[in-house]
Backbone bond lengths (Angstrom), bond angles and torsions (degrees), N, CA, C in turn:
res aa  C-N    CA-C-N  psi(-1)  N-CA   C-N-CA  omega(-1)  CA-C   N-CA-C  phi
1 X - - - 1.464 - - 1.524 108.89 -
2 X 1.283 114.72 140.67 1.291 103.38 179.02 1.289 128.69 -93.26
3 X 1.630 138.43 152.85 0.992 144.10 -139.23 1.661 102.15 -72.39
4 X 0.951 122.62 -10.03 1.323 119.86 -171.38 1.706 103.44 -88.81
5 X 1.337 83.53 -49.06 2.121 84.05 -178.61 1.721 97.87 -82.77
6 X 1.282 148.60 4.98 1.238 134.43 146.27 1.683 124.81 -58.92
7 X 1.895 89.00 -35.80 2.049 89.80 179.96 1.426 98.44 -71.78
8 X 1.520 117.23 -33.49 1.564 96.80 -169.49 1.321 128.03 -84.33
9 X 1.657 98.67 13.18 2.127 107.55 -165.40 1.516 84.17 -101.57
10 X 1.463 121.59 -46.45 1.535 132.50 -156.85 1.699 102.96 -18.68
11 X 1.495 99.43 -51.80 1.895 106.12 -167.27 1.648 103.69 -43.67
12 X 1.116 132.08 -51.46 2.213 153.21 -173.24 1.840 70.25 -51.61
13 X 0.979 126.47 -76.25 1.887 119.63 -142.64 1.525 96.65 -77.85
14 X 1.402 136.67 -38.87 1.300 135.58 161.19 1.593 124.92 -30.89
15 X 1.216 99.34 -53.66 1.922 131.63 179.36 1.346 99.68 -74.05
16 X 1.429 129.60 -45.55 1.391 107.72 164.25 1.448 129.29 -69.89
17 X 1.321 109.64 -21.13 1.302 121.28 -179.90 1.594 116.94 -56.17
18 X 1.478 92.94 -72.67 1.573 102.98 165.18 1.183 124.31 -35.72
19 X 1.674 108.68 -37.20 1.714 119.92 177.52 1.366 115.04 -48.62
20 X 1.460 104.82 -47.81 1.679 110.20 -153.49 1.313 114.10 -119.59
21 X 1.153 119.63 0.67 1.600 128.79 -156.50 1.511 129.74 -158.53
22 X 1.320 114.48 28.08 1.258 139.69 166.64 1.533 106.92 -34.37
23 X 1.599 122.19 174.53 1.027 115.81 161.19 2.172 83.39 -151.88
24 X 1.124 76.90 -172.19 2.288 93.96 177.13 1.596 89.97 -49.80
25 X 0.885 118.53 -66.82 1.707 114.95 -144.16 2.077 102.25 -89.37
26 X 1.389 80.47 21.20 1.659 84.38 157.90 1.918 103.19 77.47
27 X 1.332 122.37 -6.45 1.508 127.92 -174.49 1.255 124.53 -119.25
28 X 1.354 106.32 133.15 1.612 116.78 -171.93 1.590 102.71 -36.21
29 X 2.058 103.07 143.61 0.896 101.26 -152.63 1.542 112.76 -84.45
30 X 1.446 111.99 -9.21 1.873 133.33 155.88 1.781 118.58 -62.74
31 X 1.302 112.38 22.27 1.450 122.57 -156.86 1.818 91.55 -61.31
32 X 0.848 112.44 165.36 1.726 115.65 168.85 1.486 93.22 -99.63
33 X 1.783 94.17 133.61 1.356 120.20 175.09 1.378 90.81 -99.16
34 X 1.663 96.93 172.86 1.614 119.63 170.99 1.746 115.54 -65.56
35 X 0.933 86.75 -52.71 1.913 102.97 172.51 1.645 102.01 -42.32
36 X 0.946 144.28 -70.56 1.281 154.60 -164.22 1.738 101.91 -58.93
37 X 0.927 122.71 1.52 1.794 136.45 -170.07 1.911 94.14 -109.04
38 X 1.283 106.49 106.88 1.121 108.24 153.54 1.586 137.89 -69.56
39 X 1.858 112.68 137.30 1.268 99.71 -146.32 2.146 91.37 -102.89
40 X 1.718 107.91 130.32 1.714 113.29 175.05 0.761 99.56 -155.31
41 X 1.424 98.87 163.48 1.675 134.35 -168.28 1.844 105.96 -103.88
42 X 1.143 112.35 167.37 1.777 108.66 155.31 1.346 105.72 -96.77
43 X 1.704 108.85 132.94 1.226 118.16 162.71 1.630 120.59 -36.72
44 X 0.928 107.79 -41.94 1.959 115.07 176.70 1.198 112.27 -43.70
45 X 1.401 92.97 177.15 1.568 106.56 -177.63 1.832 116.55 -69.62
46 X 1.792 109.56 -18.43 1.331 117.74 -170.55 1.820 95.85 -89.77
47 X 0.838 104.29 -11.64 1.467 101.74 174.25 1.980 120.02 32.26
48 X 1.475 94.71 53.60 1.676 119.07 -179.67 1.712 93.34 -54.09
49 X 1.512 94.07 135.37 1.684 82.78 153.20 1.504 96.06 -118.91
50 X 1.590 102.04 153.74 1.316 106.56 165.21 1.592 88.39 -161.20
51 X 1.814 94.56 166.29 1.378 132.46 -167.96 1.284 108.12 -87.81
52 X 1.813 135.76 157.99 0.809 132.96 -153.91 1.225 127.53 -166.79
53 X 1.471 133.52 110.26 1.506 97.21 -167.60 2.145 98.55 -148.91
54 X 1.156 119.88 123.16 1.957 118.67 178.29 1.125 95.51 -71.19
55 X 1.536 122.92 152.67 1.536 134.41 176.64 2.037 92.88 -105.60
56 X 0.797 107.66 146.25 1.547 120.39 152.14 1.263 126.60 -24.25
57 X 1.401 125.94 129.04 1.713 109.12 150.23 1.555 109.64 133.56
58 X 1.510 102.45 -9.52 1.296 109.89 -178.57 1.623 123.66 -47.78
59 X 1.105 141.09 118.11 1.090 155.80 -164.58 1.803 129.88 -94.35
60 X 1.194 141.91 78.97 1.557 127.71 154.79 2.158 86.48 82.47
61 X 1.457 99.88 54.47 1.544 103.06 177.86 1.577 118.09 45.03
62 X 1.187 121.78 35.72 1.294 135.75 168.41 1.576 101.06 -33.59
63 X 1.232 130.10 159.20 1.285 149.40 142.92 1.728 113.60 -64.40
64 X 1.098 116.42 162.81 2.158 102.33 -175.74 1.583 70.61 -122.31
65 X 1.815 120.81 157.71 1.328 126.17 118.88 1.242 126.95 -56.92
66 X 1.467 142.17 -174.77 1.090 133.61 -112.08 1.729 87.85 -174.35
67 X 1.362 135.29 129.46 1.297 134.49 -156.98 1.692 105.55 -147.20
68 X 1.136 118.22 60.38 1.641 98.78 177.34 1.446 117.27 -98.26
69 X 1.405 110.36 119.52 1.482 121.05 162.38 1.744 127.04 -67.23
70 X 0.908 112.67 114.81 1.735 109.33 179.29 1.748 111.97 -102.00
71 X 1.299 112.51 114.14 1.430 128.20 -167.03 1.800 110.53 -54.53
72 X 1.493 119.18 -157.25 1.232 126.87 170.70 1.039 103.86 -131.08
73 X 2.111 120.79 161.50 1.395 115.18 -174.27 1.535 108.86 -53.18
74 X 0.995 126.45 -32.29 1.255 127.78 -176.75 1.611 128.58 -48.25
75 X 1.071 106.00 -19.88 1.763 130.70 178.87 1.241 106.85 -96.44
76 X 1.432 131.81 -29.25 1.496 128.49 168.71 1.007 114.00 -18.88
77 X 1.876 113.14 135.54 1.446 127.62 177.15 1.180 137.22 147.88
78 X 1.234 163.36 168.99 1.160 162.89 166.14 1.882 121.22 -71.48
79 X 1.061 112.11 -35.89 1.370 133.13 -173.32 1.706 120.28 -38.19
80 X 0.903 106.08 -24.52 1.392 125.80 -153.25 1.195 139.01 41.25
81 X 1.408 131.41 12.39 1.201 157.20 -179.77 1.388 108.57 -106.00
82 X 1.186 123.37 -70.03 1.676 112.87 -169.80 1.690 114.46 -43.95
83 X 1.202 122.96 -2.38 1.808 100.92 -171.84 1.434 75.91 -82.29
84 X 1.238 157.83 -16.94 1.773 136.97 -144.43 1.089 103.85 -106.28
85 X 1.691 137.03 16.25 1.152 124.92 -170.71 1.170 107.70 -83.79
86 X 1.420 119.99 163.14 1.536 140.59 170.98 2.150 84.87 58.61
87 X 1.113 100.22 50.82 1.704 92.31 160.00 1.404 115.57 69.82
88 X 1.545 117.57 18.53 1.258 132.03 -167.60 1.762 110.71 63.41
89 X 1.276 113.11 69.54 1.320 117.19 -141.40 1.607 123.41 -1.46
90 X 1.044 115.62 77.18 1.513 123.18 -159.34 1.312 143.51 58.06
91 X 1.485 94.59 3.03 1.858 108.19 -165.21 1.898 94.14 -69.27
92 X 1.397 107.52 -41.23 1.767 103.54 164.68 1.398 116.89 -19.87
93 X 1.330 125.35 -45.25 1.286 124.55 -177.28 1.664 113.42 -58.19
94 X 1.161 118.38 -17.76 1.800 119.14 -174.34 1.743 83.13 -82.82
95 X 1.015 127.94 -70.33 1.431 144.91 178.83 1.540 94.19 -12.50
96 X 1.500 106.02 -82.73 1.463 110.81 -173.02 0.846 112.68 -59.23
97 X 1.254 142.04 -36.26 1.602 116.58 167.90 1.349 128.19 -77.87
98 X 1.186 114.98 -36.99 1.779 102.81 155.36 1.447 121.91 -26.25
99 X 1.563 105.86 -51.28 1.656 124.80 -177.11 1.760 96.43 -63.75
100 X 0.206 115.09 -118.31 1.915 132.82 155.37 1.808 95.23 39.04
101 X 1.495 118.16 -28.80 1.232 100.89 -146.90 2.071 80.48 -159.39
102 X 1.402 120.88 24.50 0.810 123.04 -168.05 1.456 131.70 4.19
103 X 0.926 96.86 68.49 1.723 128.66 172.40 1.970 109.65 -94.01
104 X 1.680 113.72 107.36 1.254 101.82 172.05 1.389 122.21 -91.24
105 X 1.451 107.81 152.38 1.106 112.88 159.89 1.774 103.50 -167.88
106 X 1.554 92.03 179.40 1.911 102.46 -161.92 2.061 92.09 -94.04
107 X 0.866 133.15 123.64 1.822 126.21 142.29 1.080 116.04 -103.51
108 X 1.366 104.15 146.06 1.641 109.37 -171.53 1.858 88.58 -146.61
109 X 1.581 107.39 152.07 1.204 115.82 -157.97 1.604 101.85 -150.69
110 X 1.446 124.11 55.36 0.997 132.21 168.37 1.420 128.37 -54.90
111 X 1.491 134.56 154.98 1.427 159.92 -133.99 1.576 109.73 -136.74
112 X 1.146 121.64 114.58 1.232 148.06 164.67 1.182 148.19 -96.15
113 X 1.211 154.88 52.32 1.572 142.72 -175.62 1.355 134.35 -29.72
114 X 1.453 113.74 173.98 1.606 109.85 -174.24 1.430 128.88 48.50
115 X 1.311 99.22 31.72 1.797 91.51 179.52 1.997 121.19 63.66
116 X 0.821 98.33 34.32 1.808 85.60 -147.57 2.096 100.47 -161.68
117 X 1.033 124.65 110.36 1.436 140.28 144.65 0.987 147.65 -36.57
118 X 1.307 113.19 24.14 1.541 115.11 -176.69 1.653 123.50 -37.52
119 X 1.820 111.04 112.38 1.300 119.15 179.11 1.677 115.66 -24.22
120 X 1.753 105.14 -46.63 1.089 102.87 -164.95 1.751 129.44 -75.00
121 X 1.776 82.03 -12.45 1.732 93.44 177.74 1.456 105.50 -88.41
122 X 1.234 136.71 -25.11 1.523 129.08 151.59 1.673 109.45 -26.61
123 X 1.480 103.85 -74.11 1.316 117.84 -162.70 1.260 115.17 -39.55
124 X 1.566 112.01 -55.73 1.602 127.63 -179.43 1.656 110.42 -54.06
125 X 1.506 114.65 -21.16 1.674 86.45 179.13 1.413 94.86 -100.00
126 X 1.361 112.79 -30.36 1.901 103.42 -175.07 1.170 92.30 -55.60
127 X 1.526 149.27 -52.31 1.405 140.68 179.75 1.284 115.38 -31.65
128 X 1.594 107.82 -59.56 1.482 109.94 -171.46 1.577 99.68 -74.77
129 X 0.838 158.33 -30.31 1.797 159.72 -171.25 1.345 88.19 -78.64
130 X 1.304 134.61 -22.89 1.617 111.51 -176.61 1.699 104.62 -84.77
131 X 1.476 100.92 -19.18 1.789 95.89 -177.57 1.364 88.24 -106.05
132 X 1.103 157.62 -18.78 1.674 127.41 160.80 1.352 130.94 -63.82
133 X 1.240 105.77 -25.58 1.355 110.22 -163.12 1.456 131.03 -137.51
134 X 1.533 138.04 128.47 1.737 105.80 -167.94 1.382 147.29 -59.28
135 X 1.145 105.82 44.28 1.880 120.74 -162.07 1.256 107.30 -65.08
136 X 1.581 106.32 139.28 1.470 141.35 164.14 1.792 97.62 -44.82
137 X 1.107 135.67 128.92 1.108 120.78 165.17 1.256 93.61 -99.13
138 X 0.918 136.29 0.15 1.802 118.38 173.16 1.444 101.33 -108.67
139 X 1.199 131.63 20.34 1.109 133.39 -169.45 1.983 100.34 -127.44
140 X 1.210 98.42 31.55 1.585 79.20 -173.39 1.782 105.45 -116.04
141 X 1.181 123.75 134.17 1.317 158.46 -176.11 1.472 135.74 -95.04
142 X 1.521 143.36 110.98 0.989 143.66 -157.86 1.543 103.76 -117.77
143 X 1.374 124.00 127.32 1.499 116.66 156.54 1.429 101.88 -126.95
144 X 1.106 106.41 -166.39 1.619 120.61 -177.95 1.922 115.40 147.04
145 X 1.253 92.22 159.01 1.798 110.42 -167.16 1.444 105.85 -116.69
146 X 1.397 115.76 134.71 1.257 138.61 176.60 1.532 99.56 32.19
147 X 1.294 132.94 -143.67 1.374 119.94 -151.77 1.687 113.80 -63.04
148 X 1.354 101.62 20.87 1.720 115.84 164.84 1.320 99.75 -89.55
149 X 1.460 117.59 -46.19 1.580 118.55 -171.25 1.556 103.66 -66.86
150 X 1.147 107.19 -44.35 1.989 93.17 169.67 0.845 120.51 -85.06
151 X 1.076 145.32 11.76 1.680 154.24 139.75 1.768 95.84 -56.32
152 X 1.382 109.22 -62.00 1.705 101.25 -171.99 1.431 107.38 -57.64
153 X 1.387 120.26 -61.30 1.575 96.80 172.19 1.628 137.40 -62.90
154 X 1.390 114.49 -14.40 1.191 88.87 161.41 1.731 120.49 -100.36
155 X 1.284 124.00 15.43 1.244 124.54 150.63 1.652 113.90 -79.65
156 X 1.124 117.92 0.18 1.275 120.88 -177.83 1.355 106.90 -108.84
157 X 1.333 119.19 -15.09 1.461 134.83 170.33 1.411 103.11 -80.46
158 X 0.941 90.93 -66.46 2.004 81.44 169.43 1.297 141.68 -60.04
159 X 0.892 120.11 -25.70 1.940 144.26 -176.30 1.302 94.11 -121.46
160 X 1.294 137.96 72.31 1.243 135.07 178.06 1.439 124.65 -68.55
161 X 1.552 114.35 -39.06 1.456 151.15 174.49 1.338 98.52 -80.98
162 X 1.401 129.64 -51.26 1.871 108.36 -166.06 1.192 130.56 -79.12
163 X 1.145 135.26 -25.03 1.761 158.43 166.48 1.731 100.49 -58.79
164 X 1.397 101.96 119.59 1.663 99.81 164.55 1.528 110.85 -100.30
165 X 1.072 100.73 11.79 1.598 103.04 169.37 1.914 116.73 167.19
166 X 1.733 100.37 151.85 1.555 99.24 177.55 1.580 128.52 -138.35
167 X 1.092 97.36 105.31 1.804 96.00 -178.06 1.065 120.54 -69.79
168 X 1.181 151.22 104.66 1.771 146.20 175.55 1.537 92.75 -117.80
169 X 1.725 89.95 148.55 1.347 109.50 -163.64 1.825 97.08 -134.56
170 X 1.162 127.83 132.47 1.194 143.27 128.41 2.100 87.77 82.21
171 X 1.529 103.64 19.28 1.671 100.64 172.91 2.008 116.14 -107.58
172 X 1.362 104.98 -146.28 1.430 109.65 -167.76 2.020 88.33 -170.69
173 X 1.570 84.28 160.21 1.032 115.36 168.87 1.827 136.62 -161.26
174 X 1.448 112.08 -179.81 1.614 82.57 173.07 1.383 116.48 -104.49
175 X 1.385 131.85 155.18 1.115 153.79 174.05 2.056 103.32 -19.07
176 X 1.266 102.63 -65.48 1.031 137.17 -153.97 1.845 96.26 -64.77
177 X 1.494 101.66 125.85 1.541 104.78 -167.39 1.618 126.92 76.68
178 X 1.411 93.00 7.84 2.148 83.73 169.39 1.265 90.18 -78.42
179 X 1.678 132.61 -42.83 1.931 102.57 -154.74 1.648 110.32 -41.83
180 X 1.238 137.08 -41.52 1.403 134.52 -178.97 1.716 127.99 -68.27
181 X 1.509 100.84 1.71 1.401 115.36 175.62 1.661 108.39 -124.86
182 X 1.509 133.78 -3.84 0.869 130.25 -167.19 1.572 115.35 -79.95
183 X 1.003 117.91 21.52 1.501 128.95 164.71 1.284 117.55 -123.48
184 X 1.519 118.54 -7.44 1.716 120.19 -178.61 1.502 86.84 -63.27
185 X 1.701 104.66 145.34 1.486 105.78 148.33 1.258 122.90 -64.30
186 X 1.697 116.57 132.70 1.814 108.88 -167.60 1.797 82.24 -154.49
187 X 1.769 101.05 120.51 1.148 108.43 148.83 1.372 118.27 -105.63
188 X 1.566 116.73 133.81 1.282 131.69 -174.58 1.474 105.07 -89.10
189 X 1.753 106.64 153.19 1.049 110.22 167.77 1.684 125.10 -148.90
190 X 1.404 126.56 142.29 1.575 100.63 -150.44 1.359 84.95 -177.10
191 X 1.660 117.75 143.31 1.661 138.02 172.20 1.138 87.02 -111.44
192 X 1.255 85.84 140.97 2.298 118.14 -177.11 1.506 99.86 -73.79
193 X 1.195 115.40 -20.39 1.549 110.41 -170.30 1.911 114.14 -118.43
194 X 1.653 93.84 17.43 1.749 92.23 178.36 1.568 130.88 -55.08
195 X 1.429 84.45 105.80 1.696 86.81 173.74 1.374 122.56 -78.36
196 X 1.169 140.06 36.53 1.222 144.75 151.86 2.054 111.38 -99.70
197 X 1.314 85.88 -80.84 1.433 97.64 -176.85 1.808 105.54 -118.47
198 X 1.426 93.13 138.55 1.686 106.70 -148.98 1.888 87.38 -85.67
199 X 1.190 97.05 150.98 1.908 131.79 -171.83 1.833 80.79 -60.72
200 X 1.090 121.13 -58.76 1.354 121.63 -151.77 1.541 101.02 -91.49
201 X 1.833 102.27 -84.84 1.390 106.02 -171.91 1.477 112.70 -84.05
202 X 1.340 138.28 41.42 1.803 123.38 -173.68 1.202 115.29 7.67
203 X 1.092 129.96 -129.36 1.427 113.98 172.57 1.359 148.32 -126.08
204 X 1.781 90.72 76.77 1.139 122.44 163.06 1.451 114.44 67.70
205 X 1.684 105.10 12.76 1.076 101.09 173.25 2.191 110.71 -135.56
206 X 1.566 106.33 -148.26 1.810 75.78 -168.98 1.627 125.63 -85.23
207 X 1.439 112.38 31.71 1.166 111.82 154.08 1.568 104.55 -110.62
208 X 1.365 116.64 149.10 1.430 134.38 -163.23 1.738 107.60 -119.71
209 X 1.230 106.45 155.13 1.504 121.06 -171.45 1.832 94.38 -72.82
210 X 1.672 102.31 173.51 1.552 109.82 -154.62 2.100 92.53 -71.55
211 X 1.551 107.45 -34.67 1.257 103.94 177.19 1.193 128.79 -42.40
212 X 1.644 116.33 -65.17 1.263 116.41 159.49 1.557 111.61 -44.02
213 X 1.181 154.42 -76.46 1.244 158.33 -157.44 1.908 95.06 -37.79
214 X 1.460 90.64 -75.05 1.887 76.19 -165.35 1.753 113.99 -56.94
215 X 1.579 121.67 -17.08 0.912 137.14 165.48 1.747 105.93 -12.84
216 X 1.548 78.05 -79.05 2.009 119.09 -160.17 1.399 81.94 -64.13
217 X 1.543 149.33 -64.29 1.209 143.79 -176.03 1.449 107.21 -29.06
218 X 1.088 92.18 -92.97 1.959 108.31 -169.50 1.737 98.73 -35.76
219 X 1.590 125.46 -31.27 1.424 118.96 -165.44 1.800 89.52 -65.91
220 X 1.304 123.29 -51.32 1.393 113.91 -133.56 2.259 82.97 -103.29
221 X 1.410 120.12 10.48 1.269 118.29 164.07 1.358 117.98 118.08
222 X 1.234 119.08 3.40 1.466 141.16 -155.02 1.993 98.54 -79.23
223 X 1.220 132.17 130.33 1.396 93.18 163.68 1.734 113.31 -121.08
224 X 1.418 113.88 91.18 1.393 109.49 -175.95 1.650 114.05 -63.72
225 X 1.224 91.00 167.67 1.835 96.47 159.67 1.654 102.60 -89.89
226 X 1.252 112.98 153.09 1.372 109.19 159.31 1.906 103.89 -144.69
227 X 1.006 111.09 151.75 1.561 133.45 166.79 1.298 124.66 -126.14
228 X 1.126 104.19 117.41 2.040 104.66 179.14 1.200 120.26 -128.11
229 X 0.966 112.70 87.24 1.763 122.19 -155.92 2.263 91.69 -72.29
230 X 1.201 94.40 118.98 1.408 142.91 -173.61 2.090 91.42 -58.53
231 X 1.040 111.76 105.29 1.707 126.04 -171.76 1.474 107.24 70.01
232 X 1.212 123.84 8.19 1.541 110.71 174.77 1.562 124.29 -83.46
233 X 1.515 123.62 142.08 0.861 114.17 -160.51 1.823 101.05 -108.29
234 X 1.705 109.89 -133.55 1.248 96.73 -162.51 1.471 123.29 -68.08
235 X 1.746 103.78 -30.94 1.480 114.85 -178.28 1.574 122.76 -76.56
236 X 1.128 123.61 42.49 1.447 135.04 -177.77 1.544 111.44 -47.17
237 X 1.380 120.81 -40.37 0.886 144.43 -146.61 2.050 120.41 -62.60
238 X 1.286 113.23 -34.26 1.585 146.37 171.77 1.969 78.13 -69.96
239 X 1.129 145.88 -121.61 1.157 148.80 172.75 1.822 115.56 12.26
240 X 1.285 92.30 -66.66 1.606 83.35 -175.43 1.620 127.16 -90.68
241 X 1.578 104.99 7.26 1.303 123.07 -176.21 1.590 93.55 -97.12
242 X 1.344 123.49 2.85 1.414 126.52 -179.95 1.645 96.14 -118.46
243 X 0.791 130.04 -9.93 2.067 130.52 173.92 1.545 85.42 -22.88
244 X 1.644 143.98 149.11 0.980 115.94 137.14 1.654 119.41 -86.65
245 X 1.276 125.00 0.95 1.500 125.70 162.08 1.328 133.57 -57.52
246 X 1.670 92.53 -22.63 1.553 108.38 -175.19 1.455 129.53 -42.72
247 X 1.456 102.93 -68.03 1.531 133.16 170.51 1.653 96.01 -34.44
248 X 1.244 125.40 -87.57 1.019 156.19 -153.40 2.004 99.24 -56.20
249 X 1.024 96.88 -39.49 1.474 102.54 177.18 1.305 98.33 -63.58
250 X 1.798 136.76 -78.07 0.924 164.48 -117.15 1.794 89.19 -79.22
251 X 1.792 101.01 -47.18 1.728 107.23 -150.57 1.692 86.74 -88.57
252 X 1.218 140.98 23.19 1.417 155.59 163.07 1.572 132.87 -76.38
253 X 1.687 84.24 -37.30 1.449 101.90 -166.21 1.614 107.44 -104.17
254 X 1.738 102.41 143.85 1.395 98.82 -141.68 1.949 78.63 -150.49
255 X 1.494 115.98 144.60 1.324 139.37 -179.92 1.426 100.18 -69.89
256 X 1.702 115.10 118.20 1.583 108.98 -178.52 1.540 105.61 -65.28
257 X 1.536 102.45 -46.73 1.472 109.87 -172.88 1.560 119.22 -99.96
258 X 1.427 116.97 -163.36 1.502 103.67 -167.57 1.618 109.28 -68.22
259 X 1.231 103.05 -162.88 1.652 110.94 -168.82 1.642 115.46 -108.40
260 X 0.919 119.10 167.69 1.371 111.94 179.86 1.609 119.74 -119.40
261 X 0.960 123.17 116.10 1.479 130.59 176.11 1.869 122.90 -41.18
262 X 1.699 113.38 -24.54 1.107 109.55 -176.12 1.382 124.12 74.32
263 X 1.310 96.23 24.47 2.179 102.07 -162.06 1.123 93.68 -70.58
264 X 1.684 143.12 144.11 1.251 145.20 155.03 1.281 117.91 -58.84
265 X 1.571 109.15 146.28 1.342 139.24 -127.99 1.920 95.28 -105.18
């Protein structure tokens, strides 16, 4: 079967899952642990570490998509462990259902300091994941939560052409530089009532909440997805990393034009 109609069956093997195989904390009982995440660095000079782990299922030298999670300031550090807490704040859930319904692909869940995303430290592990592993280069994908989610747009500001798509969840950014991303596929994600960083204005200064953002999109032709879960506040993120459309959306989206190598800048 081909990989495309596997993301869209995954939900049938999910639903059985839940059926038969629960555990306490409400998750299939094959859930991906932390342990099972291989621990690397980037060959480069920035020497990123991030976590790592292929799902099953690969087929007749298939190509893998491409899965990077971007953490919150709160995970800052060298350690290589803290971005995976609370289940990689739920982003595990894309994981498990890939697994669930043996669907492959590569996630990688790299580590950052200072609160803050530098485009170029994106680049360096998708670099290194392009020489570990058999990745789609047109198949590669960015999500991330609160100052992960502005990490995805401004890695999406920068690599305008290489990303076939970007999920940001519960972040902000500035105005300035979507016209060159307003055709990436980008599902938004955001609680009407975030008490961290505000739906509209973030904070109140010139980066703006996810509302405004898809706002300015759709004005200048862009057509994102957006979701704004109605009293939710900053931690949206456990919730919409469970969408079961999500996956399936994400493993859809595909580079019109060629791919990009990621060569340092």
């Amino acid at each position: 079967m081909p990989l495309r109609d596997r993301a869209r069956r995954f939900v049938l093997a999910l639903h059985a899952c839940l059926g038969v195989a629960l555990v306490a904390a409400g998750r299939c009982a094959n859930a991906l642990e932390d342990a099972e995440l291989g621990k690397y660095w980037s060959a480069d000079a920035l020497r990123v570490p991030y976590r790592a782990v292929v799902t099953d299922g690969r087929r007749d030298g298939e190509k893998l998509p491409l899965l990077v999670f971007l953490h919150g300031d709160w995970q800052d550090g060298t350690d290589n462990e803290s971005q995976l807490a609370g289940s990689g704040n739920g982003s595990f859930e894309l994981v498990d259902a890939a697994r669930a319904h043996g669907i492959p692909l590569v996630y990688v869940a790299p580590q950052t300091t200072d609160a803050y995303w530098p485009p170029a430290r994106v680049a360096a592990v998708v670099r290194d994941a392009l020489q570990r592993w058999p990745i789609d280069p047109r198949r590669i994908y960015l999500t991330g939560i609160s100052d992960g989610a502005t990490g995805v747009w401004d890695a999406l500001k920068a690599w305008p052409r290489c990303f076939a798509a970007g999920v940001p969840m519960s972040g902000m950014t500035e105005l300035a530089g979507l016209g060159p991303i307003r055709d990436v596929p980008q599902w938004v994600f955001h609680g009407s009532d975030d008490d961290d960083t505000d739906v509209e204005k973030g904070y109140d200064g010139a980066m703006v909440g996810s509302r405004a953002v898809v706002r300015a999109l759709r004005a200048m032709g862009g057509r994102p997805r957006y979701t704004e879960y109605a009293g939710g506040r900053h931690v949206i993120w456990p919730r919409a990393y469970a969408e079961d459309a999500l996956l399936p959306w994400i493993l859809d989206q595909r580079l019109a034009g060629p791919p990009c190598d990621f060569a340092a800048r």
